[in-house]
ZASEKOL-906393 format. One record per residue (C-alpha): residue in one letter; x, y, z. Coordinates in nm, 3 decimals, decimal comma, always signed. Layout:
<rs>
R   residu        c1        c2        c3
R        a         X         Y         Z
...
</rs>
This chain:
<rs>
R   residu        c1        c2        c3
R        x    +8,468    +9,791   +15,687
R        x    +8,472    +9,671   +15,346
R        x    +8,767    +9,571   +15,167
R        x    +8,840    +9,695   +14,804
R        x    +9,118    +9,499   +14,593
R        x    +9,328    +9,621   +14,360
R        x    +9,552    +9,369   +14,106
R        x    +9,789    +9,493   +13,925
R        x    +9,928    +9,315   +13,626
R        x   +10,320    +9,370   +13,563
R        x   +10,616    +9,273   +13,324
R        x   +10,884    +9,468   +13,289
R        x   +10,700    +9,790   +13,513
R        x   +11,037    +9,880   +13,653
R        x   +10,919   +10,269   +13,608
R        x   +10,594   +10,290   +13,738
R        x   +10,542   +10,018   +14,035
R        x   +10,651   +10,233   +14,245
R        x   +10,450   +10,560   +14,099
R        x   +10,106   +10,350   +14,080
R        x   +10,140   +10,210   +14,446
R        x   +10,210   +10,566   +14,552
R        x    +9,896   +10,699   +14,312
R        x    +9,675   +10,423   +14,469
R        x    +9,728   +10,498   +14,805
R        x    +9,687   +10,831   +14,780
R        x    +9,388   +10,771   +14,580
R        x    +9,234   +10,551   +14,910
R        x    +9,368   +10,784   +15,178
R        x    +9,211   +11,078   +14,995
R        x    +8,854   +10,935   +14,817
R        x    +8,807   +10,588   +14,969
R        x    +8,912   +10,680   +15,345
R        x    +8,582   +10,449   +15,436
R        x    +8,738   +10,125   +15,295
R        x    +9,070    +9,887   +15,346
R        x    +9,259    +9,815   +15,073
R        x    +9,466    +9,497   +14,939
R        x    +9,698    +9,605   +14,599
R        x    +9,823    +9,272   +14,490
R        x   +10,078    +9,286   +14,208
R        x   +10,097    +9,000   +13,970
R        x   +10,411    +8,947   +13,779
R        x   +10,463    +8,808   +13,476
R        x   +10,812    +8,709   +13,427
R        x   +11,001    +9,044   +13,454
R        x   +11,330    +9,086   +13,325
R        x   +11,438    +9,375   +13,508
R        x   +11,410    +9,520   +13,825
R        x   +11,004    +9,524   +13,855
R        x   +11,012    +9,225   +14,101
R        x   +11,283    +9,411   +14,379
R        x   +11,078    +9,707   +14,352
R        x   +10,790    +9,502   +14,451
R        x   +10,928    +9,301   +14,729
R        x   +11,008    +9,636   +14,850
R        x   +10,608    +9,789   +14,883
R        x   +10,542    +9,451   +15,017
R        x   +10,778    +9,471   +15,310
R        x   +10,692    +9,822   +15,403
R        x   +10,298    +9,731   +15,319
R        x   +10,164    +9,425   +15,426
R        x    +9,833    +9,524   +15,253
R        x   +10,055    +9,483   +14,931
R        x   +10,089    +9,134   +14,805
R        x   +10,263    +8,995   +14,518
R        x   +10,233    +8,705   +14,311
R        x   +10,571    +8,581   +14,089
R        x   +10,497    +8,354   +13,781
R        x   +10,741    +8,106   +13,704
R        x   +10,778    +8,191   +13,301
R        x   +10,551    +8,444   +13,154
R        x   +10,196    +8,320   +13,104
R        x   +10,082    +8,573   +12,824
R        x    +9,853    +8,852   +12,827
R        x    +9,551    +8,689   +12,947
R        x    +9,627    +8,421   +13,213
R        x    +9,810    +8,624   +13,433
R        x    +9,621    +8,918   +13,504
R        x    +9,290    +8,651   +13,542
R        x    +9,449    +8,468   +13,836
R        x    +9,555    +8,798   +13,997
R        x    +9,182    +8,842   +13,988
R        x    +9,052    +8,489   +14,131
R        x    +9,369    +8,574   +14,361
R        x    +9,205    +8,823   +14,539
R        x    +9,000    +8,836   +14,878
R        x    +8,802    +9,169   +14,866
R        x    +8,451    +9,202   +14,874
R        x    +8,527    +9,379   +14,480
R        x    +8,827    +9,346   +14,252
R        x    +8,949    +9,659   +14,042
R        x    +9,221    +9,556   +13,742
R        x    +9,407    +9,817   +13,674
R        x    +9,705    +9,861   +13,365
R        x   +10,057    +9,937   +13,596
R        x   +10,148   +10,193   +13,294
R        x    +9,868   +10,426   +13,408
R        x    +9,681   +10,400   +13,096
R        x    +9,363   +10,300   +13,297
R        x    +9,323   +10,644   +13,478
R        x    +9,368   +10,602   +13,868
R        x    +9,080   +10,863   +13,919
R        x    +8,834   +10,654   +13,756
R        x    +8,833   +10,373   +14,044
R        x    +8,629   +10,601   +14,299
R        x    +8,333   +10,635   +14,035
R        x    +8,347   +10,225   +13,969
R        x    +8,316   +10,209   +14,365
R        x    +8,038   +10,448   +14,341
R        x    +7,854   +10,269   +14,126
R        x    +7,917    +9,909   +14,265
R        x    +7,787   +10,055   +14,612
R        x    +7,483   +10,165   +14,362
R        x    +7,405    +9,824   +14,295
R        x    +7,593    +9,705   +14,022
R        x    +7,850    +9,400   +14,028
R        x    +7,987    +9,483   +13,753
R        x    +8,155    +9,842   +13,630
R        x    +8,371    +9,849   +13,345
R        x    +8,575   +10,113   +13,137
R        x    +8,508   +10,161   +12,789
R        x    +8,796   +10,404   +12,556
R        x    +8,555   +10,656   +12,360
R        x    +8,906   +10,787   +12,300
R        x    +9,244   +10,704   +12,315
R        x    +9,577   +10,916   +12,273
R        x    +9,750   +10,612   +12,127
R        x    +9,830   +10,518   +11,768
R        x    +9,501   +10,662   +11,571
R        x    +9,640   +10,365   +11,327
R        x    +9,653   +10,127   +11,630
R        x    +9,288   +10,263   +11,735
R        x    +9,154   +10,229   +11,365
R        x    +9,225    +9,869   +11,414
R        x    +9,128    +9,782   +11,738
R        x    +8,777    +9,966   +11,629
R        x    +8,734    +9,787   +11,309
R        x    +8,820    +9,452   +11,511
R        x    +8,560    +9,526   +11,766
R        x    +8,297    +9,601   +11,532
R        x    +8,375    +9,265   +11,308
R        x    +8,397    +9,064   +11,656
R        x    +8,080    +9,209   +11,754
R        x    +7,876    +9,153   +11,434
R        x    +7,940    +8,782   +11,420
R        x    +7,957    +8,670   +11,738
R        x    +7,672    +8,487   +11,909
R        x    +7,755    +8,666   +12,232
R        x    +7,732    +9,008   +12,337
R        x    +8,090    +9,182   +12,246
R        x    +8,220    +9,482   +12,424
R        x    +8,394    +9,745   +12,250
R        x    +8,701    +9,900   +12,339
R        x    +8,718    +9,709   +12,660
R        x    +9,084    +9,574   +12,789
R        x    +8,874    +9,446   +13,135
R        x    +8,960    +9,747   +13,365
R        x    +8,688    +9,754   +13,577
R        x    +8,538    +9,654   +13,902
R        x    +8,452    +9,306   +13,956
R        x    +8,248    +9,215   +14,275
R        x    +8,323    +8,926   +14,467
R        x    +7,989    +8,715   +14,353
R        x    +8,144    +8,734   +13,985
R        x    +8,538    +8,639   +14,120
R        x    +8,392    +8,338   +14,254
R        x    +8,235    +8,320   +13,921
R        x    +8,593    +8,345   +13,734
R        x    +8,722    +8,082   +14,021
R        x    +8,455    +7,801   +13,915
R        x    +8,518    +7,858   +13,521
R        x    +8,790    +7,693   +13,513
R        x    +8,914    +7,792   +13,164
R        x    +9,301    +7,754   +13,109
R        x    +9,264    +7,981   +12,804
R        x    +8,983    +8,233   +12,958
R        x    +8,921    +8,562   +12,759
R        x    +8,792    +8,787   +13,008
R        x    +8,631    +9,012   +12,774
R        x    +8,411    +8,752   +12,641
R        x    +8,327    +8,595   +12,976
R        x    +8,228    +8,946   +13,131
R        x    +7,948    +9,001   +12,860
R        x    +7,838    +8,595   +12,848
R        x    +7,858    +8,543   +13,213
R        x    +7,884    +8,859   +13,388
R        x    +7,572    +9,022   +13,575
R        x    +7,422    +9,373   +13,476
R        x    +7,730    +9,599   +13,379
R        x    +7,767    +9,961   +13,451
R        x    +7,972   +10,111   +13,152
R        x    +8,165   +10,437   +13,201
R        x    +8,362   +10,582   +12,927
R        x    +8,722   +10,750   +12,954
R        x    +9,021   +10,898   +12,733
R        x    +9,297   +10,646   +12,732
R        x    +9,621   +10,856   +12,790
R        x    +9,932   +10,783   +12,646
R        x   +10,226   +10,585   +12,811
R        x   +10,445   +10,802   +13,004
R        x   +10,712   +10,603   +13,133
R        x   +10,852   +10,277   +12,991
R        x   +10,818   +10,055   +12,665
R        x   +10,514    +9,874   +12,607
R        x   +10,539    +9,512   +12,576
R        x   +10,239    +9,476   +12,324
R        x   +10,315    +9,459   +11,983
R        x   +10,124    +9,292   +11,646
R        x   +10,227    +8,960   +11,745
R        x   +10,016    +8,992   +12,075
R        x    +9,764    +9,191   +11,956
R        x    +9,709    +8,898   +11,694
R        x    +9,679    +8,682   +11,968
R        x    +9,480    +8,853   +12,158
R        x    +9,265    +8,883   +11,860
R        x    +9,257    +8,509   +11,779
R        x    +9,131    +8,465   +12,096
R        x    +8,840    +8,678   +12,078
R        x    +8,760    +8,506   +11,751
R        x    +8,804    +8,178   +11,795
R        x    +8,651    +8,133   +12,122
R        x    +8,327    +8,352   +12,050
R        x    +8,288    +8,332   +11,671
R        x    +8,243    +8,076   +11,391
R        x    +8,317    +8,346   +11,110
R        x    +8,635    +8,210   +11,015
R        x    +8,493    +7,849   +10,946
R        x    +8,185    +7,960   +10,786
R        x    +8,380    +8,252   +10,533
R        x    +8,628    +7,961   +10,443
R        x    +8,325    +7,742   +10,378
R        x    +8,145    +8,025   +10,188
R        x    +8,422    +8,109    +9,958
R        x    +8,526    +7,753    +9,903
R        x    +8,151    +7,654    +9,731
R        x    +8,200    +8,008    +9,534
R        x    +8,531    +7,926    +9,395
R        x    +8,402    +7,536    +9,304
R        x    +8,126    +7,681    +9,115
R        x    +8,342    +7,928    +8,896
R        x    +8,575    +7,701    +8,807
R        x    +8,333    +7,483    +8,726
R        x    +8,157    +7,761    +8,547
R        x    +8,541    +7,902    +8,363
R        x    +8,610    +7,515    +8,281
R        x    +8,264    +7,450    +8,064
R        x    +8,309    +7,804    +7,936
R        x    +8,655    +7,684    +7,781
R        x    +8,567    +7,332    +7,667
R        x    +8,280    +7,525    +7,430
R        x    +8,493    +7,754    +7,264
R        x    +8,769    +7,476    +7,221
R        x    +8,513    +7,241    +7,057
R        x    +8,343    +7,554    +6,872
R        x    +8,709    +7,701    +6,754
R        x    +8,942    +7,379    +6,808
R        x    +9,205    +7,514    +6,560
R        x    +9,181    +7,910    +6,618
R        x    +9,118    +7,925    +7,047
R        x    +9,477    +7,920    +7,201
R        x    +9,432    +7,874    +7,616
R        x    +9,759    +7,902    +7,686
R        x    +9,925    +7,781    +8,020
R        x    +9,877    +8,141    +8,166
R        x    +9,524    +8,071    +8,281
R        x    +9,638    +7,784    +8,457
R        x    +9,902    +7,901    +8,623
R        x    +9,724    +8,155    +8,772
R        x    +9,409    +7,944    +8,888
R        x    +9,654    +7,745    +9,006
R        x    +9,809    +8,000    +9,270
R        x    +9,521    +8,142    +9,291
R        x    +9,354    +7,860    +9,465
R        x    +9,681    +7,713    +9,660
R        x    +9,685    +8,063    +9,847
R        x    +9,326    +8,012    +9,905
R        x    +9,371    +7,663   +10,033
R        x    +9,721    +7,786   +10,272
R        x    +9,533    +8,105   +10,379
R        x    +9,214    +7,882   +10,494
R        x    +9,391    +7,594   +10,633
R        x    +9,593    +7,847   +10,852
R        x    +9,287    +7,994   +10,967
R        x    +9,153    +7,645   +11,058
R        x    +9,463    +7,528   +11,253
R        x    +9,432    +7,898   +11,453
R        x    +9,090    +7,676   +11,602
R        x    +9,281    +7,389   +11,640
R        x    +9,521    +7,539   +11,858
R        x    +9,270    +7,694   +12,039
R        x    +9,089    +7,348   +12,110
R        x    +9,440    +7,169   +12,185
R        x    +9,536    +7,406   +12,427
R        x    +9,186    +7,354   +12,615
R        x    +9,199    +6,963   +12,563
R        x    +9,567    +6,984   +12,711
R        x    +9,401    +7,201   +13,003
R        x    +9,770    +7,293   +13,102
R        x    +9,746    +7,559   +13,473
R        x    +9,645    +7,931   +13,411
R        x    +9,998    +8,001   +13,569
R        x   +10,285    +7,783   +13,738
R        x   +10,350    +8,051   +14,052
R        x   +10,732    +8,071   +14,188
R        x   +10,659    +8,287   +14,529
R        x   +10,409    +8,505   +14,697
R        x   +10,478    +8,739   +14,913
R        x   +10,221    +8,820   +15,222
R        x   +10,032    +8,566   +15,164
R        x   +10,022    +8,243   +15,440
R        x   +10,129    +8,014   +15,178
R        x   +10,410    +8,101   +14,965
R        x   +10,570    +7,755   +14,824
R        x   +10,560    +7,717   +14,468
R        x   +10,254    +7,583   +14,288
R        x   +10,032    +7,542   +13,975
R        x    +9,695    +7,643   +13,932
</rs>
């Protein structure tokens, strides 16, 4: 009998742990009767009571396991070692706030049991923010224009993952991996099945602009070289005008030496013109910087406290 894993990402899930383990074995018990499961909860740090809940399932469920970080590892390295955690013979991620629809996980097995290794969802539409989707849309399509490698849009990596491409994640060995880049670089053929993205129900969301920047930053800097080649771009464009606005003035001081006033206002103003030009770029340059230090550093994807259910449970980087 094949086994089907599911991890579950969670920080701060206090209101729906309980509600999605409930959903997901119901969702086995009444369309996957044919398969074993494993649900293995990953937490991230939580400050309230999502890790009791947890140890809960897990002593009632010893197909539930759990994983507790030491600190929280941000938005991407924790939910990829749930995945390269996990012993199935496929790997479903799946959002513990229910905005990755429960009743799409039978259709992703259908399809991996069709042949592909790969089947991921894609949000055609989402009840969210229509500001919030504006921007992720315009972001995709930017991402996806420049980058040398195939972008997916509107994909947050829920999906199935078979076990050839988990061994995949488990050789990368990337401490800053973007998963939505590596599934369209590295991944085999994809399956992609669109769905409506409900709203939240229950609880706060811990994204906000500061991690969706991030998590922006680190589509950008890892699979584009826009930002280096715009501030290269603009910087030749700006030389040449001032060079161009300099000669212009010189002539019509020489030509009207007693009559043409410059002033100081035109310096000013090319002056703060071009310092925000220089702070904006430079900024943009150090965002690759810190993308290359944090690689060079190669610090672990996660520092784990305890796991629960599993043989070993002492604490330990990876």
């Amino acid at each position: 009998m094949k086994t089907i894993s599911i991890m579950v990402p969670t920080y701060n899930e206090e209101e729906n742990v309980e509600l999605m383990y409930q959903a997901l074995k119901e969702m086995f018990k009444k369309d996957l009767p044919k398969y074993q499961y494993e649900i293995l909860f990953i937490d991230n740090k939580s400050k309230d009571n999502t890790r009791k809940l947890i140890r809960k399932i897990c002593e009632k469920d010893q197909n539930v396991k759990a994983i507790f970080n030491a600190q929280n590892f941000g938005q991407f390295n924790s939910p990829y070692y749930g995945l390269i955690s996990t012993t199935g013979d496929c790997t479903i991620s799946v959002a513990a706030d229910f905005q990755d629809p429960v009743d799409m996980i039978p259709k992703f097995v259908k399809e991996w049991e069709n042949g592909y290794k790969i089947v991921i969802g894609i949000k055609n539409k989402s009840e969210e923010s229509k500001i919030v989707y504006l921007l992720r849309s315009l972001y995709y399509k930017l991402i996806k224009k420049f980058s040398e490698v195939e972008q997916i849009e509107h994909f947050t990596g829920f999906g199935l993952y078979d076990k050839e491409f988990i061994k995949v994640l488990r050789e990368l060995d990337d401490p800053e991996p973007y998963l939505r880049g590596i599934v369209s670089e590295l991944g085999f053929e994809r399956k992609e099945m669109p769905f409506t993205q409900p709203k939240r129900e229950r609880g706060k969301s811990s994204n906000n602009w500061y991690r969706l920047y991030d998590g922006a930053m680190l589509g950008i800097t890892s699979y584009t070289k826009i930002g280096l080649r715009i501030a290269t771009i603009i910087g030749f464009i700006v030389s040449f005008l001032s060079i161009i606005v300099a000669i212009v003035y010189l002539i019509l001081k020489l030509c009207m030496w007693n009559s043409f006033q410059a002033g100081i206002a035109p310096l000013i103003i090319g002056v703060f013109f071009l310092g925000g030009l220089q702070i904006f770029f430079i900024g943009f340059l150090g965002e690759y910087i810190l993308k290359i230090n944090q690689r060079v550093m190669h610090r672990p994807l996660v520092v784990v406290e305890e796991k629960i259910n599993f043989k070993e449970s002492k604490r330990e980087m990876n």
